[in-house]
Backbone as a printed PyTorch tensor [residue, N CA C, xyz], in Angstrom:
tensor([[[134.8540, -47.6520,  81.8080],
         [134.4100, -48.7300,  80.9330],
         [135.4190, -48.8610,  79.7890]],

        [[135.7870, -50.4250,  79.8520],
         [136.6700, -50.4740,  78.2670],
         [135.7970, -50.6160,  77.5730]],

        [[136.8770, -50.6860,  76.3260],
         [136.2280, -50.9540,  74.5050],
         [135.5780, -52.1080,  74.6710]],

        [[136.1580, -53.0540,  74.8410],
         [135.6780, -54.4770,  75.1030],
         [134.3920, -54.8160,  75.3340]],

        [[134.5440, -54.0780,  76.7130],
         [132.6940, -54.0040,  77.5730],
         [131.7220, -53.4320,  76.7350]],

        [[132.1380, -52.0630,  76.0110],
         [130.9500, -51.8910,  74.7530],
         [130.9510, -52.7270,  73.8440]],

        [[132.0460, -53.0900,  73.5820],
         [131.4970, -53.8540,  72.3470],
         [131.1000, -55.2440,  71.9240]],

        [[131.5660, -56.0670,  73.1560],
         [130.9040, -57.4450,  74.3150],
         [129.1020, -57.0720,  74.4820]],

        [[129.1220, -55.9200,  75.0960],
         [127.6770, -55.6050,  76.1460],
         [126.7940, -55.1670,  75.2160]],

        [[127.1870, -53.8200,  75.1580],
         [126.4730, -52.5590,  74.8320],
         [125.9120, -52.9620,  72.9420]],

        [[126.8420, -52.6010,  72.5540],
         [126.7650, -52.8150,  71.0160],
         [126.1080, -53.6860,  70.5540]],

        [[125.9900, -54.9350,  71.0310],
         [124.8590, -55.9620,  70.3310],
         [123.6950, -55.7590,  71.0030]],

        [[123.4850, -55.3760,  72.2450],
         [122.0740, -54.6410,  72.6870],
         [121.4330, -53.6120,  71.8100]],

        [[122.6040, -52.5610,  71.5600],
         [121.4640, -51.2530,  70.9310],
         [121.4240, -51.6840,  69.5720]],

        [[122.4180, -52.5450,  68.6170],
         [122.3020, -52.7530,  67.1640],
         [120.7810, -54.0810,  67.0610]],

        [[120.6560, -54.5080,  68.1160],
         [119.2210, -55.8070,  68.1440],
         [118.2430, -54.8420,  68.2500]],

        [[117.8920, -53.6500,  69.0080],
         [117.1740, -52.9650,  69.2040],
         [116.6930, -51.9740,  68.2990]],

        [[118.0410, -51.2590,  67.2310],
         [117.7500, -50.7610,  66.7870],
         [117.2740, -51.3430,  65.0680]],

        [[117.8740, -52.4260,  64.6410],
         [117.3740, -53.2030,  63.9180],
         [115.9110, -54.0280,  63.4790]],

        [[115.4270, -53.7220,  64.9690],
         [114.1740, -54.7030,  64.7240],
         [112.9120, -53.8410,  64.7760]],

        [[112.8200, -52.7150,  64.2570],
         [112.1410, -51.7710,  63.4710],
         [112.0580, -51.7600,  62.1910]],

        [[113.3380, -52.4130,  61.3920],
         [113.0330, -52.8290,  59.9060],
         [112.1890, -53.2250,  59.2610]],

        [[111.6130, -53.4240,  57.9310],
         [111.6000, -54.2730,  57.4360],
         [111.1940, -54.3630,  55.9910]],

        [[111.7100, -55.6150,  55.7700],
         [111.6750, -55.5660,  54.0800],
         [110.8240, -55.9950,  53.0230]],

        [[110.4320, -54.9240,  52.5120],
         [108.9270, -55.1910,  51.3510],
         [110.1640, -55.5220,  49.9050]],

        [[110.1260, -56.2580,  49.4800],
         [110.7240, -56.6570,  48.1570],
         [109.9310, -56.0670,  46.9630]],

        [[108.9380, -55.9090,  47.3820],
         [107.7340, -55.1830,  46.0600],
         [107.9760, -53.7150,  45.6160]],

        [[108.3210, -53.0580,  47.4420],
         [108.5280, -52.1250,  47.1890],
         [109.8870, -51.5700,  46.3640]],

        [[110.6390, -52.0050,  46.5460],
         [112.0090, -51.8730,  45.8490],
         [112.0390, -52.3160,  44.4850]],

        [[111.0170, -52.8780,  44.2070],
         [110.8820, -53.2010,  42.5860],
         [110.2800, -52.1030,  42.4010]],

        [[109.1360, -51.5030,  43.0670],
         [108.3580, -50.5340,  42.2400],
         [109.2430, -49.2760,  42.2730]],

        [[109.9900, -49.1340,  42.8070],
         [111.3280, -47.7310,  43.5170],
         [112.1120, -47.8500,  42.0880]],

        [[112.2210, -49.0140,  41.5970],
         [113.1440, -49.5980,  40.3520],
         [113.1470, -48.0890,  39.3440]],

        [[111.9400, -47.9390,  38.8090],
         [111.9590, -46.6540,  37.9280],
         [112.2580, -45.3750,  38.2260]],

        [[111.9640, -44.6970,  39.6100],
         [112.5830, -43.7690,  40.0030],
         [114.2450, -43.9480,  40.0420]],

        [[114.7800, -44.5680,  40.1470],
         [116.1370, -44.5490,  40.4740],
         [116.4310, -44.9040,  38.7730]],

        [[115.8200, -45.5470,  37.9470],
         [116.1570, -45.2920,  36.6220],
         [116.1500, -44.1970,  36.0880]],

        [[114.8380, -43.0850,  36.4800],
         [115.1910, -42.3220,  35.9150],
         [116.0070, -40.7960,  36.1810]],

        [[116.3440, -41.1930,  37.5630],
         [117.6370, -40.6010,  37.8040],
         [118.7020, -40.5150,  37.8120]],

        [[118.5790, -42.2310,  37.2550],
         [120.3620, -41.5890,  36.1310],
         [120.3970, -41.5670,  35.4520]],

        [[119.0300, -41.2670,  34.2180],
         [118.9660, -40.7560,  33.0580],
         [119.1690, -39.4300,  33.4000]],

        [[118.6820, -38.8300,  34.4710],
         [119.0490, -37.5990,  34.5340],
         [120.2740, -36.8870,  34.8920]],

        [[120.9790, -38.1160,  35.3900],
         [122.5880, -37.9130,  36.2110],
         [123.4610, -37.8000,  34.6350]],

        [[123.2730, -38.8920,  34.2120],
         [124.2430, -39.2650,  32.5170],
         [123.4200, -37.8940,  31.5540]],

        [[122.3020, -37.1780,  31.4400],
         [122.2090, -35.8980,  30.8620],
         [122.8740, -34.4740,  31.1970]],

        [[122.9700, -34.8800,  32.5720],
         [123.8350, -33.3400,  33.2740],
         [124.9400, -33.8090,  33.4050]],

        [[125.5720, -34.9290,  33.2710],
         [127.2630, -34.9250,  32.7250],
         [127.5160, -34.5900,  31.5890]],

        [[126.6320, -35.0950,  30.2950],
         [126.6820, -34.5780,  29.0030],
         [126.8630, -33.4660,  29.1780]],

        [[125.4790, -32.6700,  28.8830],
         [125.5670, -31.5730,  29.2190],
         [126.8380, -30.2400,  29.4650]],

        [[127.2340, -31.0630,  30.6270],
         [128.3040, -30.2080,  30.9810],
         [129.8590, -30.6770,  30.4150]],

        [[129.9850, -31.6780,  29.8870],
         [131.1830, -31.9840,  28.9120],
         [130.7480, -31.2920,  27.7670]],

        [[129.7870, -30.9980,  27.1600],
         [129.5520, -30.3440,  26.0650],
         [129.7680, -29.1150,  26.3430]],

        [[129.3280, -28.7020,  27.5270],
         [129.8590, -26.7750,  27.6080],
         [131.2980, -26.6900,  27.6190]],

        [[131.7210, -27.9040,  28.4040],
         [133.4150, -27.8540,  28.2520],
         [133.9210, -27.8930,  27.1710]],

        [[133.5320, -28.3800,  25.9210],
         [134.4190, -28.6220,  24.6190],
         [134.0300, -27.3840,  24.0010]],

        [[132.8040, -26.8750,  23.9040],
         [132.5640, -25.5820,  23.4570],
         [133.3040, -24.5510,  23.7830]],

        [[133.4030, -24.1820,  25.2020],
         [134.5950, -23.2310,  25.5760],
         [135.8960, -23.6760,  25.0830]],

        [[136.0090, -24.7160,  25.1670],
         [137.3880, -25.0660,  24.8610],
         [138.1490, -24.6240,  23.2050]],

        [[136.8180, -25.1800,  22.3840],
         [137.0330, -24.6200,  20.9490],
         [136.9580, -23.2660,  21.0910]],

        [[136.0570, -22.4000,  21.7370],
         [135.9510, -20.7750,  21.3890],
         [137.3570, -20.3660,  22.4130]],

        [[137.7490, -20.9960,  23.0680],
         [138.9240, -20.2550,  23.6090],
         [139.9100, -20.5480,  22.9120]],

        [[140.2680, -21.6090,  22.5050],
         [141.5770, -21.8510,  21.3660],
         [141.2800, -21.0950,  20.0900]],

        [[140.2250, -20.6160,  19.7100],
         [139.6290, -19.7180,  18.4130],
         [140.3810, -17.9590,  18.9240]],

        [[140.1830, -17.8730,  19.8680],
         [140.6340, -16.6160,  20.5360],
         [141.5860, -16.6490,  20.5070]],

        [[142.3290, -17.5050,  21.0460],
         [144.1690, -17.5090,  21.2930],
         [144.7870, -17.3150,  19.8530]],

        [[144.2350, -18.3520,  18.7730],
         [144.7250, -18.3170,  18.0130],
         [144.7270, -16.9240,  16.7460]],

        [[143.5280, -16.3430,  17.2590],
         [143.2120, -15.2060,  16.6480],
         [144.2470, -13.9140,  17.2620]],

        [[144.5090, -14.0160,  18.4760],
         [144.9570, -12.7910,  19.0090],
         [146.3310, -13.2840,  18.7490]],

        [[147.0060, -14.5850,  18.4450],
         [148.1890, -14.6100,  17.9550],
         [148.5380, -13.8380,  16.3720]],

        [[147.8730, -14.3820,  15.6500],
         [148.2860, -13.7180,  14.7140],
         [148.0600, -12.6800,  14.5880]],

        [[147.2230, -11.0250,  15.5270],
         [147.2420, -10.1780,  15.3410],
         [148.2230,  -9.3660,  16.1480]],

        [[148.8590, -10.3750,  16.6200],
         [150.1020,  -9.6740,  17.4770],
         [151.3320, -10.0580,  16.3260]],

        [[151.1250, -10.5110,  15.5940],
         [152.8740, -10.8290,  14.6950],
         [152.6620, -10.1100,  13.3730]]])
C-alpha cells in the first residue's frame, strides 16, 4: 500500500469516525474559565517564587565571595 492510498482512503475514514464522538458544550468551557484562571495564578506564583530564591542566593553568594576576598589579601 502507498502513502497516497492511506491518505486518499484510509485517513478520512478513521479521522470521520473518530471525530464524531465529539462534542461541544460552549457552557462548559465558560464554566472551566476559572479553573484555568486559577492556574496561572498559580503558574505566575511558582515563577516568582523561584526568581526570588534565585536573587537571594545570588546576593548571599556574592556576600561570600566578597567576604572571602578580602580575607585572603
Amino acid at each position: 500500500m502507498n502513502l497516497m492510498t492511506y491518505l486518499t482512503v484510509f485517513l478520512p475514514v478513521y479521522l470521520s469516525s473518530f471525530f464524531s464522538n465529539f462534542e461541544f458544550h460552549p457552557m462548559s468551557f465558560v464554566e472551566n474559565l476559572k479553573y484555568m484562571g486559577v492556574g496561572m495564578i498559580c503558574i505566575f506564583i511558582v515563577i516568582g517564587a523561584i526568581a526570588g530564591v534565585v536573587v537571594l542566593l545570588e546576593k548571599v553568594i556574592s556576600r561570600i565571595r566578597k567576604s572571602g576576598d578580602d580575607s585572603a589579601e
